[in-house]
C-alpha positions as CSV (number, residue, x, y, z in Angstrom):
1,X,14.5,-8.4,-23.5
2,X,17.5,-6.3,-23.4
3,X,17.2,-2.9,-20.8
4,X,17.9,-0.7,-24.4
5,X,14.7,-1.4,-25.8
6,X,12.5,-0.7,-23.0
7,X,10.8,2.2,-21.8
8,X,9.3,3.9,-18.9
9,X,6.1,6.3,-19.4
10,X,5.3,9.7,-17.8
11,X,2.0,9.1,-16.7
12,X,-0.8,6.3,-16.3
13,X,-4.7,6.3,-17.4
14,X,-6.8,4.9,-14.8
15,X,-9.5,3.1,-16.4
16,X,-11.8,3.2,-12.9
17,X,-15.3,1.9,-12.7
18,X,-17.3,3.6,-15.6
19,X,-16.9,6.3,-18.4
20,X,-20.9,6.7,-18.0
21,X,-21.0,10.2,-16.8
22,X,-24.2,9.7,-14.7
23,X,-22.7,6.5,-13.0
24,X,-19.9,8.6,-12.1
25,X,-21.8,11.1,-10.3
26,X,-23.7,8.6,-8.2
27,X,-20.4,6.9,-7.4
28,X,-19.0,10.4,-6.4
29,X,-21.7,11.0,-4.0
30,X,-21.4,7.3,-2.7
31,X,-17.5,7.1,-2.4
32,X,-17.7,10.6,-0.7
33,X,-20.2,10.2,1.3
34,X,-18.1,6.9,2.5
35,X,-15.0,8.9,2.8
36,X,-16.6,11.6,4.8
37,X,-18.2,9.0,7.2
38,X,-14.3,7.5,7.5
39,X,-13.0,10.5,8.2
40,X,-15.5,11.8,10.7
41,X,-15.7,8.3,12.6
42,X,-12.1,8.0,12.9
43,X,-11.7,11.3,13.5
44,X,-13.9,11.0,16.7
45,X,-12.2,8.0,18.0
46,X,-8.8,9.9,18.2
47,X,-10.7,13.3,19.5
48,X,-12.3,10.8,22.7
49,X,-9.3,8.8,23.2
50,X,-6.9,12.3,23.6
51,X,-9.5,14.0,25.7
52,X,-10.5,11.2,28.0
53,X,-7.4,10.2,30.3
54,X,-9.6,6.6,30.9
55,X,-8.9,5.5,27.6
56,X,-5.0,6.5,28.2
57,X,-5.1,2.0,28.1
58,X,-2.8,0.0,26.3
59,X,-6.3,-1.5,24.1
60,X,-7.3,2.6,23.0
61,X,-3.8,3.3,22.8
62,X,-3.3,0.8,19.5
63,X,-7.0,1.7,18.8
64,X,-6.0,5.9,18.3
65,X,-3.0,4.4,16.1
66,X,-5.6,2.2,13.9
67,X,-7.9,4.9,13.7
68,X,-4.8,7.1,12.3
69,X,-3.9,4.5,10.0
70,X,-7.6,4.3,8.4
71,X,-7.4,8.2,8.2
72,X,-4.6,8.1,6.3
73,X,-5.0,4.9,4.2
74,X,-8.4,6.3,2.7
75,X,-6.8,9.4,2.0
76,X,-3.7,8.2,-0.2
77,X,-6.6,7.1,-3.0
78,X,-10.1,8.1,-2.6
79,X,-9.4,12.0,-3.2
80,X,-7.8,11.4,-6.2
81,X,-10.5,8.4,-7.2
82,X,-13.6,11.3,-6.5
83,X,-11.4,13.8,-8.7
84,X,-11.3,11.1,-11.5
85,X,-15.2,10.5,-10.9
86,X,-15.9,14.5,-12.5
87,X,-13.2,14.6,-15.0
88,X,-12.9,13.4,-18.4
89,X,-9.3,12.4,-18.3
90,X,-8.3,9.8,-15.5
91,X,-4.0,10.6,-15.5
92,X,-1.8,10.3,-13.0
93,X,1.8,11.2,-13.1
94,X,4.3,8.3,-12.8
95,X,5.8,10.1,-9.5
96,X,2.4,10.3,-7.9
97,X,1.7,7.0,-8.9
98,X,4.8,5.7,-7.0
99,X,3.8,7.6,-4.2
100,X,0.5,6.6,-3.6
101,X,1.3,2.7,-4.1
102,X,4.3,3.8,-1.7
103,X,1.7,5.3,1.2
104,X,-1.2,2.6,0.7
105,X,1.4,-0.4,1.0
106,X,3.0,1.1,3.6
107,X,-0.4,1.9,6.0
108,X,-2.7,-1.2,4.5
109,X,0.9,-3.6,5.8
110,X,1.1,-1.5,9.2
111,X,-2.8,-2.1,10.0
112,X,-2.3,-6.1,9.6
113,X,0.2,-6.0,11.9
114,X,-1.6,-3.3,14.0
115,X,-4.3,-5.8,14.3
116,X,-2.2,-8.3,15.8
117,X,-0.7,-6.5,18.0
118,X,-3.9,-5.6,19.3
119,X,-5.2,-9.1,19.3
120,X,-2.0,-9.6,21.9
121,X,-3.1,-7.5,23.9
122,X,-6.4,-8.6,24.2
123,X,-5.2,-12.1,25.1
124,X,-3.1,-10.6,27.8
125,X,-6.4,-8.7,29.0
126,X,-8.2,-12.0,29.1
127,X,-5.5,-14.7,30.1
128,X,-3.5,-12.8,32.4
129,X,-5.5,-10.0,33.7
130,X,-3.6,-9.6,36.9
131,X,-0.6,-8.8,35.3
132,X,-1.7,-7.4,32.3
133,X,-0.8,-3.3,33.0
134,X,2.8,-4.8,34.1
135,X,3.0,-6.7,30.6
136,X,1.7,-4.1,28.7
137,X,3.4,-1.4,29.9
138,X,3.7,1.4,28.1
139,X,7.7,0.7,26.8
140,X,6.0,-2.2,25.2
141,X,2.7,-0.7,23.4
142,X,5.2,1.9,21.9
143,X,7.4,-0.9,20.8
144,X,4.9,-2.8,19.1
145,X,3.3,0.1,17.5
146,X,6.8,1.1,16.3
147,X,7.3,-2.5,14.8
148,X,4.2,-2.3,13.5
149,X,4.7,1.0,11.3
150,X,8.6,-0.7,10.5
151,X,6.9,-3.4,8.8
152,X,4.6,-1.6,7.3
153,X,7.7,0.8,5.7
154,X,10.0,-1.7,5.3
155,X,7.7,-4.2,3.1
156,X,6.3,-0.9,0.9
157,X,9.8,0.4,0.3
158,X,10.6,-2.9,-1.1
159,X,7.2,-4.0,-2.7
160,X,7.5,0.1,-4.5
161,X,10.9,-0.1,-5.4
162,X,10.8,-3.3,-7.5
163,X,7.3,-2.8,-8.9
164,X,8.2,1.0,-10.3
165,X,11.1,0.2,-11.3
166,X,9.5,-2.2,-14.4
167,X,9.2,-0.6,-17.7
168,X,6.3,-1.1,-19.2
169,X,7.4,-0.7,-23.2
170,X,4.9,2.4,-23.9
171,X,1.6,0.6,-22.0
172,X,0.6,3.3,-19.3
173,X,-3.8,2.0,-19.0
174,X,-4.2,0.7,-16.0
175,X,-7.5,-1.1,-15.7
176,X,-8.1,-0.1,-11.9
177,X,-9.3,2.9,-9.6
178,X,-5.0,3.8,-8.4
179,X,-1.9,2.6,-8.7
180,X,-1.7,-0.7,-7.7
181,X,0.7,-3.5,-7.8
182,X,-0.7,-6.3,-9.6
183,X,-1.9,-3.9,-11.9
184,X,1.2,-2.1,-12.8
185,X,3.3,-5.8,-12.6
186,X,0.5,-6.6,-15.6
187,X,2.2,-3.8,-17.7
188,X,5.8,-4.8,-17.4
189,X,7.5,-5.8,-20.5
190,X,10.3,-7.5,-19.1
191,X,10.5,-11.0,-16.5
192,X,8.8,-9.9,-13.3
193,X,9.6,-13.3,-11.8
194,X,11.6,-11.4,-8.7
195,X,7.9,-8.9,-8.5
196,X,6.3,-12.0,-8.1
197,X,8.7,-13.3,-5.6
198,X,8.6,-10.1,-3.7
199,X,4.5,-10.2,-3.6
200,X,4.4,-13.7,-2.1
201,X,6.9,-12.8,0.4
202,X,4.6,-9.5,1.4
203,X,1.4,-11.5,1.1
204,X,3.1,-13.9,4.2
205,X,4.8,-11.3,6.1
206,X,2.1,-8.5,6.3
207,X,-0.8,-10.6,5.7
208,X,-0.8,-14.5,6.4
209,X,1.4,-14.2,9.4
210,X,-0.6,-11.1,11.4
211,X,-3.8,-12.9,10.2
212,X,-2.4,-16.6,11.9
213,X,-1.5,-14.8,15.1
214,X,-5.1,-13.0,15.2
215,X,-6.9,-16.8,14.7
216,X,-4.1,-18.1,17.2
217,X,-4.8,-15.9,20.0
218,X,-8.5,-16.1,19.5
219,X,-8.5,-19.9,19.9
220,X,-6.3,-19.5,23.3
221,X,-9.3,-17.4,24.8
């Protein structure tokens, strides 16, 4: 299809779980009760983790950054979800919809890898426990954490930039809860072989490969 007769759209409809208005209450009182829960858990870890120095450890160190992560992963779609859950109109600007499939790539890919980065250093705990405070010193908890969070960037930037960057010919209802990739590829008007490319390629670098090094290092125990 030639790039002169496609468009982009200013906004996207969410169609989200029901338009039965009492449905939507009870799933505004479950989801926020949920969120609040999430918020309030996570939010303790981090409190105990600064405040005790025995948990300044390399194992509560990637636990505070998880614990951050989850914090901020919730919060980049379930505020706007329980907003949608009392109104009658379920919009979302095209910017903010770029955002928040920017932020919930970015922290779901950085918890995957989070989680084997944590599952190293519980093999190092187990296998090598005499060394393990000179492996894991602190240089190397921050670097990891920082790879971690790169990854996690670095896939979303490209994952965002590709999948925005379809038009969409006038379609703007997305039959979801937010703005997420499949559902916005499912829109496109034009090839999204190179989208589908991209997603594999995410799927094995944030998902497959963290995953393989978590079921690795469990069978090593």
């Amino acid at each position: 299809m030639r790039r002169d007769n496609v468009s982009w759209v200013s906004e996207f409809v969410l169609m989200g779980l029901s338009d039965d208005a009492r449905t939507q209450a009870g799933l505004f009182v479950l989801f926020g009760a949920t969120y609040l829960l999430t918020l309030l858990g996570n939010g303790l870890i981090l409190l105990l983790i600064w405040l005790d120095t025995r948990l300044h450890l390399p194992m509560y160190f990637f636990l505070g950054h998880l614990a951050f992560v989850d914090i901020c992963y919730t919060s980049s779609g379930v505020p706007q979800m329980l907003t949608h859950f009392l109104l009658g109109k379920k919009t979302i600007s095209f910017a903010r919809c770029g955002t928040q499939l920017f932020f919930s790539l970015a922290l779901g890919g950085t918890e995957f890898v989070l989680l084997s980065a944590m599952a190293y250093d519980r093999y190092v705990a187990v296998c090598d426990p005499l060394r393990y405070m000179a492996v894991m010193s602190p240089r190397l908890c921050v670097a990891l954490a920082g790879v971690s969070w790169l990854v996690g960037l670095a896939n979303s930037s490209v994952e965002t930039a590709v999948t925005m960057h379809l038009p969409t010919c006038g379609h703007n209802v997305l039959n979801h809860v937010a703005c997420e990739t499949l559902a916005l590829v499912r829109l496109a008007c034009v090839d999204v072989t190179l989208n589908q490319v991209v997603i594999v390629v995410s799927s094995v670098v944030v998902l497959l490969l963290p995953c393989c090094l978590v079921c690795l290092s469990m069978s090593t125990l």
